[in-house]
ROMAR-66198 format. One record per atom (N, C-alpha, C): residue in one letter; z, x, y. Coordinates in pm, whole numbers, plus 50000, padded with zeros to 5 digits. Layout:
<recs>
aZXY ...
</recs>
This chain:
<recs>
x639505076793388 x638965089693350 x637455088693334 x636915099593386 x635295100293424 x634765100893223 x633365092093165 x633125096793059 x631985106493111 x632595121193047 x631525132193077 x629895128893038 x629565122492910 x628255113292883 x627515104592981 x628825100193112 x628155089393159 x626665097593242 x625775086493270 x624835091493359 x624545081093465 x623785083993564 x623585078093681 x622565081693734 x621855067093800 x620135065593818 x620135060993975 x621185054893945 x620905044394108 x621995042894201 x621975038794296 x623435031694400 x623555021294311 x625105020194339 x625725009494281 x625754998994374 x625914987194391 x625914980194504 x627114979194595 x628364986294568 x629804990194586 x629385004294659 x628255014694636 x628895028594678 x627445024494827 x626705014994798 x625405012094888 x626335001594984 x627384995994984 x628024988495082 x628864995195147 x629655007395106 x630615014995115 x630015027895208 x628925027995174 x627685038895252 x627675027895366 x627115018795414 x626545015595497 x627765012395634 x629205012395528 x629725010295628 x630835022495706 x630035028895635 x630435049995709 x629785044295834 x630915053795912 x630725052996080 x629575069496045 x628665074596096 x627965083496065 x627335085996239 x627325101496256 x626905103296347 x625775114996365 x624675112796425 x623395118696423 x622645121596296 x622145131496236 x621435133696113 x621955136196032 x621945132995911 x622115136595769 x621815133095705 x621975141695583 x620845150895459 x621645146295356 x620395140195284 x620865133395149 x620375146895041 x621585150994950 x621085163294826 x620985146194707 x619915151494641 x619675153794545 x619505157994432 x620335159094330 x620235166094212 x619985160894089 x618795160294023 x617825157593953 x617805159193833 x618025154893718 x617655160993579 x616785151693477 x615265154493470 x614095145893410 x614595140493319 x613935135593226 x613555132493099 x612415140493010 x612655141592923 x612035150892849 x610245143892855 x610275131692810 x609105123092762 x609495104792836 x608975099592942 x609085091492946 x608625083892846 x609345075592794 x609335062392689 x607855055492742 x607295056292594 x605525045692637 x604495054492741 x604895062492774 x603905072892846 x603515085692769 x603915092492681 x603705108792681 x603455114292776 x604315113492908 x604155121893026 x605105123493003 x606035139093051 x607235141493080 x607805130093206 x609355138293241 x609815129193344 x609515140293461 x609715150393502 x608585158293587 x607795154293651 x606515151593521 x605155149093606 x605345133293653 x606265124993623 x606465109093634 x606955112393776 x607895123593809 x608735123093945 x608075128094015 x606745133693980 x605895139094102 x605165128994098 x604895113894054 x603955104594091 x604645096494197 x606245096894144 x607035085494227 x606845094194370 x607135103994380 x607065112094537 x606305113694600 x604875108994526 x603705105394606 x603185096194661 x604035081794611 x603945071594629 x604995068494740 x606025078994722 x607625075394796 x607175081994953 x605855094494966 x606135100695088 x605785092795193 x604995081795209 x604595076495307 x605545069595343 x606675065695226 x608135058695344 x609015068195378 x608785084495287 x609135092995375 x609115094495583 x607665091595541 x606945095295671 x607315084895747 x607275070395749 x607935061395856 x609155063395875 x610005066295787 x611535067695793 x611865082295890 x610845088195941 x610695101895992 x611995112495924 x611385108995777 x612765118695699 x611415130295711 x612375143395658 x612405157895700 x612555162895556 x611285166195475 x611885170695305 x612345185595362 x613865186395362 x614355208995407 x614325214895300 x614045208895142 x613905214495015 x613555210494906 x612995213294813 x612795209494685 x612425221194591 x612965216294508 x612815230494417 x613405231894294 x613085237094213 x613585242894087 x615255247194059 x615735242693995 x617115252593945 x617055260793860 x616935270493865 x617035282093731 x618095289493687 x618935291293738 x620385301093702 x621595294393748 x622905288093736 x623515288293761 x624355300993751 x625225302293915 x625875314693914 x627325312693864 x628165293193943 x629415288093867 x628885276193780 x629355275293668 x629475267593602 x628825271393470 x628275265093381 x628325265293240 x626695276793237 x626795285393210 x625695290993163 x624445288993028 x625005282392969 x624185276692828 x623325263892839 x624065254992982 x623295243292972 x623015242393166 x621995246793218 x621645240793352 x621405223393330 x622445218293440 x622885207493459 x621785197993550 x620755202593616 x620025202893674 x618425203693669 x617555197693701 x616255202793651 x615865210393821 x616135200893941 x615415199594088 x616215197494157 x616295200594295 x617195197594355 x616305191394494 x616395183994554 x615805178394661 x616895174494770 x616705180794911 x616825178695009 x616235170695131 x616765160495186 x615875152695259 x616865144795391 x616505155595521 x617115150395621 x616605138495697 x617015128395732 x617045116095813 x617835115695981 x616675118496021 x617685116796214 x618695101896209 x618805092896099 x620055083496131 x620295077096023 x621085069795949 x621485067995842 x620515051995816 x620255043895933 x619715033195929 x618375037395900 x617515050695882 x616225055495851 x616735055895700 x617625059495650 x617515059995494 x617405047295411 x618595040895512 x618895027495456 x617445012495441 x617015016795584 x615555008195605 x614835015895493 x614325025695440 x613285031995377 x613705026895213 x615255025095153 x615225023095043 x614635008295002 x615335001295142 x615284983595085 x613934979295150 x613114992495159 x611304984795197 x611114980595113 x609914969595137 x609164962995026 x607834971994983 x608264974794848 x607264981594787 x607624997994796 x608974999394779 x609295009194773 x609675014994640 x608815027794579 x608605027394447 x609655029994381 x610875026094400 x611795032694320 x612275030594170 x611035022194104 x611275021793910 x610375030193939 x609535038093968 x608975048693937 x609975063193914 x610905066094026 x611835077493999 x612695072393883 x612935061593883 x613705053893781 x613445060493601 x611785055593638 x610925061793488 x611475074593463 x611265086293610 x611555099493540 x613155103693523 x614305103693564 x615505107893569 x616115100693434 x616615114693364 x617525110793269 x618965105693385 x619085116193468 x620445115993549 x620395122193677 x621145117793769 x621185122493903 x622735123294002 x622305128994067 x623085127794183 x622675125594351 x623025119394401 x623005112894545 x624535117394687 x623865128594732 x625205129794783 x624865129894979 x625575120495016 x625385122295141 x625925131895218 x625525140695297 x626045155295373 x625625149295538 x627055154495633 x626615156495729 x626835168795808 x625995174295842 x626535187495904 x627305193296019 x628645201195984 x629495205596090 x629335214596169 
</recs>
């Protein structure tokens, strides 16, 4: 049974082996769903302005990986689900013409990822391919 508390930052090394060995065909779009931190710990920066440093640092392996940002943006209303608490801060969309462009871009060297690390209380990682 799932603990509703739990949260999640990263691939596990089970769902990153289990990914790699999806038969996958042509492009697809990794969602993202995002929820900061109020105050990164030892900074007084929110987790926000921390996730707009990591994405500035992250776009140039954007750009070799010839990923495609199709969205980013704000959540403001949920229409299903809990109205009192948006589950969500951002949602980010980011298409890849082949799954070996995502996969090369995470395990670069010097790829900032304790920086997104700093900002996300919690996330989601969902691979989509389109029918």
């Amino acid at each position: 049974m799932k603990d509703v508390n739990q949260t999640y930052l990263n691939l596990s090394k089970e769902q990153f082996k289990a990914f790699i060995e999806l038969e996958t065909n042509g492009p697809l779009q990794m969602v993202n769903l995002l929820k900061f931190k109020k105050v990164v710990e030892g900074t007084g920066i929110s987790g926000k302005d921390q996730y707009d440093i990591y994405m500035k640092k992250a776009y140039p392996f954007f750009q070799k990986a010839n990923a495609k940002i199709t969205f980013l943006g704000n959540a403001h209303f949920s229409l299903i689900g809990p109205q009192d608490n948006l589950e969500w801060d951002k949602i980010l969309i980011v298409e890849y013409s082949a799954k070996a462009d995502f996969v090369n871009m995470v395990t670069s060297e010097g790829y900032p990822a304790k920086l997104r690390d700093l900002a996300i209380e919690d996330s989601r990682l969902i691979y989509c391919e389109q029918t």
